[in-house]
Jmol script that loads the backbone (N, CA, C; Angstrom):
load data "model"
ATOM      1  N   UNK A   1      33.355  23.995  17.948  1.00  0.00           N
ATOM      2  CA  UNK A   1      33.592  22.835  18.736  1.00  0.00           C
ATOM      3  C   UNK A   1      32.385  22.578  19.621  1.00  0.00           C
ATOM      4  N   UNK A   2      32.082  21.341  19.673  1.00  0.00           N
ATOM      5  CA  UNK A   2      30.772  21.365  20.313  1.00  0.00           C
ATOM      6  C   UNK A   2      31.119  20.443  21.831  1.00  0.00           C
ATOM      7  N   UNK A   3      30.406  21.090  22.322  1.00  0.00           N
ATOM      8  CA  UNK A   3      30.357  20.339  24.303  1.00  0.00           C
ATOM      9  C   UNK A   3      29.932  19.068  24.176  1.00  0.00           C
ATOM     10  N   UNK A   4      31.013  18.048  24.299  1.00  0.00           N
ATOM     11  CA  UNK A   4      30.984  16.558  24.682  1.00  0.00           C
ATOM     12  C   UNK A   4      31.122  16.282  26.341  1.00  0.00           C
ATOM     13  N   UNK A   5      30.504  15.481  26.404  1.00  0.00           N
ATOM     14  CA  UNK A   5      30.491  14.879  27.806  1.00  0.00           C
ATOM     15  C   UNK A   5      31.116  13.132  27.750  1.00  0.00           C
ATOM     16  N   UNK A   6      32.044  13.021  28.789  1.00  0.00           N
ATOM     17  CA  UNK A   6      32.625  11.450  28.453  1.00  0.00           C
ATOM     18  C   UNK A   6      32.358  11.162  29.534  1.00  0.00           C
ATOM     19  N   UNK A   7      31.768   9.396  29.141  1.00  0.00           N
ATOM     20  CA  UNK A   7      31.968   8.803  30.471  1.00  0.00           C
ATOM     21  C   UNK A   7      32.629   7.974  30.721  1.00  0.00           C
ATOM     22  N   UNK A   8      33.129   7.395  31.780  1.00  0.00           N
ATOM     23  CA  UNK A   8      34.355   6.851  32.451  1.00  0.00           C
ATOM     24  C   UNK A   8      33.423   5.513  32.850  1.00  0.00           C
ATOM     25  N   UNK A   9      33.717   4.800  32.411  1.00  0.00           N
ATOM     26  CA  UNK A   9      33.003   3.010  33.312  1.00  0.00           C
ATOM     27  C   UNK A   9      34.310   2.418  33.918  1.00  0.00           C
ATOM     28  N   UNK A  10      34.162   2.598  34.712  1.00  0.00           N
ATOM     29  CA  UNK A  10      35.337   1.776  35.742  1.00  0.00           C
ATOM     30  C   UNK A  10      34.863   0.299  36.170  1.00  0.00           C
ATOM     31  N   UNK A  11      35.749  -0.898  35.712  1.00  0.00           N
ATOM     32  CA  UNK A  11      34.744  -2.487  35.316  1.00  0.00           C
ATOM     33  C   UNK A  11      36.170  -2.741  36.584  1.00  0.00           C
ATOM     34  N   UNK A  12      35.800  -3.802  37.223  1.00  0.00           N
ATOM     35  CA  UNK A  12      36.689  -4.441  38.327  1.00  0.00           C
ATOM     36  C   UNK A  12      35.671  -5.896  39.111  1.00  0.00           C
ATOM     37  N   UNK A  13      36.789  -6.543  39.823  1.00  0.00           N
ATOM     38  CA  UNK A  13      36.374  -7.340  40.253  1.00  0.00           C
ATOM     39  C   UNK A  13      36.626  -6.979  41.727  1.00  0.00           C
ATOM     40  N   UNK A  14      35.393  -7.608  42.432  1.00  0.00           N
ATOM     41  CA  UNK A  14      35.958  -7.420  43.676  1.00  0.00           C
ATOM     42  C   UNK A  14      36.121  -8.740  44.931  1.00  0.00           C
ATOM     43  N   UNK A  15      37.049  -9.036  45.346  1.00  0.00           N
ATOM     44  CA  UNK A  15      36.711 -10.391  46.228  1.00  0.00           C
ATOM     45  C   UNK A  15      36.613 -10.437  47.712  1.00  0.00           C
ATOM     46  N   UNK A  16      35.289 -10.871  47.835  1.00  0.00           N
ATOM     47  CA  UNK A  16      34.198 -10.418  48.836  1.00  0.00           C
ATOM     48  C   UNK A  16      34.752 -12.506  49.797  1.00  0.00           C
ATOM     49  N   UNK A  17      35.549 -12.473  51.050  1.00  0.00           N
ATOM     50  CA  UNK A  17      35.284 -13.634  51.266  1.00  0.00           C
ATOM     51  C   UNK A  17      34.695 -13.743  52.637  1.00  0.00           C
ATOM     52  N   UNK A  18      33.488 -14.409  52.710  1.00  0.00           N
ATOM     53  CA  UNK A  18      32.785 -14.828  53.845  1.00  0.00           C
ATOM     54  C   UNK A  18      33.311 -15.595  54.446  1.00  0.00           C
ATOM     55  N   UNK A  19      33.564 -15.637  55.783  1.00  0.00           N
ATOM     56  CA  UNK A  19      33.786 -16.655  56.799  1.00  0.00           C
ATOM     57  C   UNK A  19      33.006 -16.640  57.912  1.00  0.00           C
ATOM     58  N   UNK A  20      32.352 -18.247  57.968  1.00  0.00           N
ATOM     59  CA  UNK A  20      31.478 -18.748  58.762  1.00  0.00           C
ATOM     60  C   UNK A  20      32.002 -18.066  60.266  1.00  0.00           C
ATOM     61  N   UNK A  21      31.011 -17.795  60.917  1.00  0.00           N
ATOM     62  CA  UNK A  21      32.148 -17.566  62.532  1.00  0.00           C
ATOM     63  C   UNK A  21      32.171 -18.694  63.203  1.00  0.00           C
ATOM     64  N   UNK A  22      31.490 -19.621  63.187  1.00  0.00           N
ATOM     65  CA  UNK A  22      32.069 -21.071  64.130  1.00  0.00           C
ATOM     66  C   UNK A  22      32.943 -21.045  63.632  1.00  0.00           C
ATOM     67  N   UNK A  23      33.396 -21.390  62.158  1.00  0.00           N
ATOM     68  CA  UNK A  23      35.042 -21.572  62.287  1.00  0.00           C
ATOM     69  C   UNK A  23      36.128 -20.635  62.812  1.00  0.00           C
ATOM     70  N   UNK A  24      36.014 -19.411  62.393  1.00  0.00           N
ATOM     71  CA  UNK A  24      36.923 -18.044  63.286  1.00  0.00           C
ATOM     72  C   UNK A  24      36.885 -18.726  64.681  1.00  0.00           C
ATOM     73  N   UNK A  25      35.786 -18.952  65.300  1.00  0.00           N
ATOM     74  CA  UNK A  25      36.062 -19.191  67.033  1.00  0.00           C
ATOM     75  C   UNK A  25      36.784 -20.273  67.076  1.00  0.00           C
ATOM     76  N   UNK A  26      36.544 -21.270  66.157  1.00  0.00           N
ATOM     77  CA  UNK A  26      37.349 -22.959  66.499  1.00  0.00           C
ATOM     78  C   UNK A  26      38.823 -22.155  65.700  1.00  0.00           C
ATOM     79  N   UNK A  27      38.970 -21.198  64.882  1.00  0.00           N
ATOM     80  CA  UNK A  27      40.814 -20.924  64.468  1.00  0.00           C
ATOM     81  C   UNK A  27      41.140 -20.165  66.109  1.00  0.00           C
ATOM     82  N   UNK A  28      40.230 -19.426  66.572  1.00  0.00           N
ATOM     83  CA  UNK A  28      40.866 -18.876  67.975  1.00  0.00           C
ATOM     84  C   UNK A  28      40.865 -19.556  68.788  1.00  0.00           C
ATOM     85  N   UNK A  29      39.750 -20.396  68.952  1.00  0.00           N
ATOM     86  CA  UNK A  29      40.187 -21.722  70.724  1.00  0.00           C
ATOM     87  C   UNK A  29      41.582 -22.668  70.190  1.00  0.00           C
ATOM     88  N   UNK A  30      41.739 -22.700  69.037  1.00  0.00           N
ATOM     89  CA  UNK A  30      42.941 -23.693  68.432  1.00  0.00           C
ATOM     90  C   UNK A  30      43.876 -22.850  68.727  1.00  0.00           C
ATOM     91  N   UNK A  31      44.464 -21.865  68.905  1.00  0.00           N
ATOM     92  CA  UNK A  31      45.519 -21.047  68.627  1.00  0.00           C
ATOM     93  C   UNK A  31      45.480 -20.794  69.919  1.00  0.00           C
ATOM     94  N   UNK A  32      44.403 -20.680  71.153  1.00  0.00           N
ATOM     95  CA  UNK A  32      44.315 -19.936  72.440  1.00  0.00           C
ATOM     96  C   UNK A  32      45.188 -21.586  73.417  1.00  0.00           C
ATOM     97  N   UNK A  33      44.697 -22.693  72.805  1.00  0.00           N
ATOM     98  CA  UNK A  33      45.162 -23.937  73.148  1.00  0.00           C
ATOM     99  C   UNK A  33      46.361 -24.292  72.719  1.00  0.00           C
ATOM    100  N   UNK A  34      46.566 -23.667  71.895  1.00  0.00           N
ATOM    101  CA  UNK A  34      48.337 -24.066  71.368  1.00  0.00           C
ATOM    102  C   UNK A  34      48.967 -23.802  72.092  1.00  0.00           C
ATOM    103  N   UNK A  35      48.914 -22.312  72.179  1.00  0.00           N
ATOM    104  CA  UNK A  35      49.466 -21.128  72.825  1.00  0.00           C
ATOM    105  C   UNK A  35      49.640 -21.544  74.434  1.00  0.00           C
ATOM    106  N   UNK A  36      48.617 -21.716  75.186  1.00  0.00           N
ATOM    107  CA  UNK A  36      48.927 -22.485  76.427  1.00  0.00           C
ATOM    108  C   UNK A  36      49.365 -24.091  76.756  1.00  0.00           C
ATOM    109  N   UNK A  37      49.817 -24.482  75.815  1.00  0.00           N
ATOM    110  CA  UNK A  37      50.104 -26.203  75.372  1.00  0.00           C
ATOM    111  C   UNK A  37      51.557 -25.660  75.526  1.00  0.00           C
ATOM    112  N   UNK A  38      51.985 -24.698  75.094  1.00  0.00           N
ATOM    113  CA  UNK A  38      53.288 -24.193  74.525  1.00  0.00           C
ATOM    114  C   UNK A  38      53.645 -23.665  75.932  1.00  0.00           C
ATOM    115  N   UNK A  39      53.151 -22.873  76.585  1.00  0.00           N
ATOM    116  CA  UNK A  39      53.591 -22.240  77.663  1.00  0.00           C
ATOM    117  C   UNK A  39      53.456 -23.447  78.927  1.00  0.00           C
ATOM    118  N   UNK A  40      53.004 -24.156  78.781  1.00  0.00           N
ATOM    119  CA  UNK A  40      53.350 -25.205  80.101  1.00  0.00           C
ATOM    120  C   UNK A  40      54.327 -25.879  79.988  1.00  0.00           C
ATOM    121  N   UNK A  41      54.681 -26.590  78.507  1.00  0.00           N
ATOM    122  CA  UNK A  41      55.843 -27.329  77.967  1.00  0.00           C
ATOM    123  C   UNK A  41      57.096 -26.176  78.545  1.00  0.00           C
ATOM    124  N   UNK A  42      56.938 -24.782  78.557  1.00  0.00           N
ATOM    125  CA  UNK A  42      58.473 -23.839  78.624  1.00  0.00           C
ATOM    126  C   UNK A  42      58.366 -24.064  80.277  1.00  0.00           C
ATOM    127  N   UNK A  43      57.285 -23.895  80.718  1.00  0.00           N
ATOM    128  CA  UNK A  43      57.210 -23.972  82.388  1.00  0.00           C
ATOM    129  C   UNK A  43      57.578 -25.235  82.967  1.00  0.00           C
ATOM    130  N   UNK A  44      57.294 -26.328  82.645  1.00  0.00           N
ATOM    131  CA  UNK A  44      57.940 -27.738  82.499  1.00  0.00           C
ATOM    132  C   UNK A  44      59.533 -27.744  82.949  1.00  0.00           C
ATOM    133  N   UNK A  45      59.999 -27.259  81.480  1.00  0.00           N
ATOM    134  CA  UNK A  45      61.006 -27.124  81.416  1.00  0.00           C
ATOM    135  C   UNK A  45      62.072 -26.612  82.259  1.00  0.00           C
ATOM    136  N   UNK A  46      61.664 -25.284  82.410  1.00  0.00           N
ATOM    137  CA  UNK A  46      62.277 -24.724  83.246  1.00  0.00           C
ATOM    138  C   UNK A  46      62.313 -25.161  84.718  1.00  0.00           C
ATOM    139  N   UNK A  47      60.922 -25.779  84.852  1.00  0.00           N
ATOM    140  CA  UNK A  47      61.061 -26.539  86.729  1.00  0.00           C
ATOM    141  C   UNK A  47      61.971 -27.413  86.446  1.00  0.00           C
ATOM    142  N   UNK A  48      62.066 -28.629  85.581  1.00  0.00           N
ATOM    143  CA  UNK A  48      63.201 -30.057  85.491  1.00  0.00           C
ATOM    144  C   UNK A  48      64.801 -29.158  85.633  1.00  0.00           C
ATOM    145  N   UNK A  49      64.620 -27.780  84.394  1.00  0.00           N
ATOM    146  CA  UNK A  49      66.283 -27.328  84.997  1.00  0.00           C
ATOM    147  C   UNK A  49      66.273 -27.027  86.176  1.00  0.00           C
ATOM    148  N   UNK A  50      65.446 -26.340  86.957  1.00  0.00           N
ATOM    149  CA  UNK A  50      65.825 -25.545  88.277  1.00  0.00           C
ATOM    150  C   UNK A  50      65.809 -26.508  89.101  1.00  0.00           C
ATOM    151  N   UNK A  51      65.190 -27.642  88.911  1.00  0.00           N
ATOM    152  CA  UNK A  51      65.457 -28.732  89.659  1.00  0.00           C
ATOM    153  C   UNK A  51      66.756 -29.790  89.690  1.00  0.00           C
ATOM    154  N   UNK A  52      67.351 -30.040  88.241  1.00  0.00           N
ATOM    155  CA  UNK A  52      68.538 -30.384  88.190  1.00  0.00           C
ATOM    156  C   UNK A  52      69.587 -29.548  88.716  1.00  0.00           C
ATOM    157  N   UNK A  53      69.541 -28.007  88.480  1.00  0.00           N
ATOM    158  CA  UNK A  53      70.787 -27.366  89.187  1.00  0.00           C
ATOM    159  C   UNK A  53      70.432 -26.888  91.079  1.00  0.00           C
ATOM    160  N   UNK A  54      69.394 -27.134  91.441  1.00  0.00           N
ATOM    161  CA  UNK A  54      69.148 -27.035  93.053  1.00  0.00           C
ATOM    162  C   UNK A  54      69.662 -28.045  93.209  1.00  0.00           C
ATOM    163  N   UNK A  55      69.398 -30.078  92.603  1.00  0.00           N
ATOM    164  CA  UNK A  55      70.156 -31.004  93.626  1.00  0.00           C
ATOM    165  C   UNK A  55      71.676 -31.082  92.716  1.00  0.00           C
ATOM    166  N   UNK A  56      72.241 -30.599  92.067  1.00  0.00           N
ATOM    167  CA  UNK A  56      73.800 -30.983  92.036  1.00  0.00           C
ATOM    168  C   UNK A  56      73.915 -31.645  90.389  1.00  0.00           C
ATOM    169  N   UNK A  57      72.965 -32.233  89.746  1.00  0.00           N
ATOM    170  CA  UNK A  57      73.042 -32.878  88.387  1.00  0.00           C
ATOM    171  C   UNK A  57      72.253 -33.804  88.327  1.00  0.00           C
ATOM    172  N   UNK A  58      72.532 -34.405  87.219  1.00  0.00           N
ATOM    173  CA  UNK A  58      71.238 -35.257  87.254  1.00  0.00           C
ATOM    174  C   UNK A  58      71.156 -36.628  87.694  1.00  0.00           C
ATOM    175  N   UNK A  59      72.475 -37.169  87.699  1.00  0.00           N
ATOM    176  CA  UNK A  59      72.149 -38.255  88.772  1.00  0.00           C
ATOM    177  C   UNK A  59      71.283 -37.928  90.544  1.00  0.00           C
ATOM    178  N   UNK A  60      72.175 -36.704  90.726  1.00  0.00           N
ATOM    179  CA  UNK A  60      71.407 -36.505  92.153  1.00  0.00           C
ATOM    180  C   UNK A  60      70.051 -36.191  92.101  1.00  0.00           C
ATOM    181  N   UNK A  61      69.870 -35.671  90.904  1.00  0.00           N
ATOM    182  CA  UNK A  61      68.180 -35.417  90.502  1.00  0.00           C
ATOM    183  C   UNK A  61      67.241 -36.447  90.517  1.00  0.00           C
ATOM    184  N   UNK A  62      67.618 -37.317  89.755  1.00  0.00           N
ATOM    185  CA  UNK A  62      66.969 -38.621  90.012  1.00  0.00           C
ATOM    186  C   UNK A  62      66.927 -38.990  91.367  1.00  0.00           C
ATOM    187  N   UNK A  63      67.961 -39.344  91.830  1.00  0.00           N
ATOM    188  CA  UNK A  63      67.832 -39.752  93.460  1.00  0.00           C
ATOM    189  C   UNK A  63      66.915 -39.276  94.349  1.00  0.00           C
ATOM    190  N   UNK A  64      66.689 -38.034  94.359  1.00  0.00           N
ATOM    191  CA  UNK A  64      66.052 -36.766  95.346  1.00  0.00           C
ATOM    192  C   UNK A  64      64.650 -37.333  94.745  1.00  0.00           C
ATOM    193  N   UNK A  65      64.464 -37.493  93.467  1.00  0.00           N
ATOM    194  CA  UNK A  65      62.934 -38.187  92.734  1.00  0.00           C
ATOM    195  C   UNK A  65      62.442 -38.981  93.848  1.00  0.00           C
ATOM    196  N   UNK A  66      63.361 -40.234  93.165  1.00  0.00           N
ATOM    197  CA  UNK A  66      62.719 -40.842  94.116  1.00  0.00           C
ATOM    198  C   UNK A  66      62.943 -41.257  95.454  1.00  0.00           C
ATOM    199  N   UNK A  67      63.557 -40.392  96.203  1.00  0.00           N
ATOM    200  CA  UNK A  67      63.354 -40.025  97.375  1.00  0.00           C
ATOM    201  C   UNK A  67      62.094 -39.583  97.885  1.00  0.00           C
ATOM    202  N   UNK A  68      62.072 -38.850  97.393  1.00  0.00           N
ATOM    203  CA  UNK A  68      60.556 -37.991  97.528  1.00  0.00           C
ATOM    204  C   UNK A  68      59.233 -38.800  97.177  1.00  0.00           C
ATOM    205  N   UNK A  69      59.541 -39.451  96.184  1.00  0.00           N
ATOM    206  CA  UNK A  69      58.166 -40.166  95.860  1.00  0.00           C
ATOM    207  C   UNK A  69      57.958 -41.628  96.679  1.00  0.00           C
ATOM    208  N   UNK A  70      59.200 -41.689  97.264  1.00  0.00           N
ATOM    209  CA  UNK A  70      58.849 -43.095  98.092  1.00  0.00           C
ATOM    210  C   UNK A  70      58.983 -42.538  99.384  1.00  0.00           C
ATOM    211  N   UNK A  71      58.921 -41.315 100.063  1.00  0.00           N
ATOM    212  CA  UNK A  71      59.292 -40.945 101.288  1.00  0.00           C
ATOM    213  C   UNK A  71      59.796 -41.412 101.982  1.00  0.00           C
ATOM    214  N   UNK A  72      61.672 -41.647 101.754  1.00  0.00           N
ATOM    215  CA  UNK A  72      62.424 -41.596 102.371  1.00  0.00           C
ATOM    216  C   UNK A  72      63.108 -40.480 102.651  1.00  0.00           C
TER     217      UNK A  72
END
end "model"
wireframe off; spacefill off
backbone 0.3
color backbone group
């Protein structure tokens, strides 16, 4: 029996994808701006409720409005 040697070729593809970094920074200032677009809208929110249940509902809510904005 005589000494063979085998070789193994291992063939593949590989997918290599480049991304520009201006765009990475414009996907993170987009997402950093959402993200705080989103959190003022919940903060919003939550002042108009805490403000409807401090004056009584929302007719009195309105009233106290514009109370305030016409300083009476």
């Amino acid at each position: 029996m005589a000494n063979s040697t085998r070789a193994v070729r291992k063939t593949g593809t590989a997918v290599v994808e480049k991304g520009n970094v201006s765009t990475e920074v414009s996907k993170v200032s987009i997402t950093f701006v959402a993200i705080l677009g989103v959190a003022v809208g919940v903060w919003s929110l939550a002042c108009i409720v805490g403000g409807l249940i401090a004056s009584g509902g929302p007719l009195q809510f309105v009233g106290n409005w514009f109370k305030a904005v016409s300083g009476m």
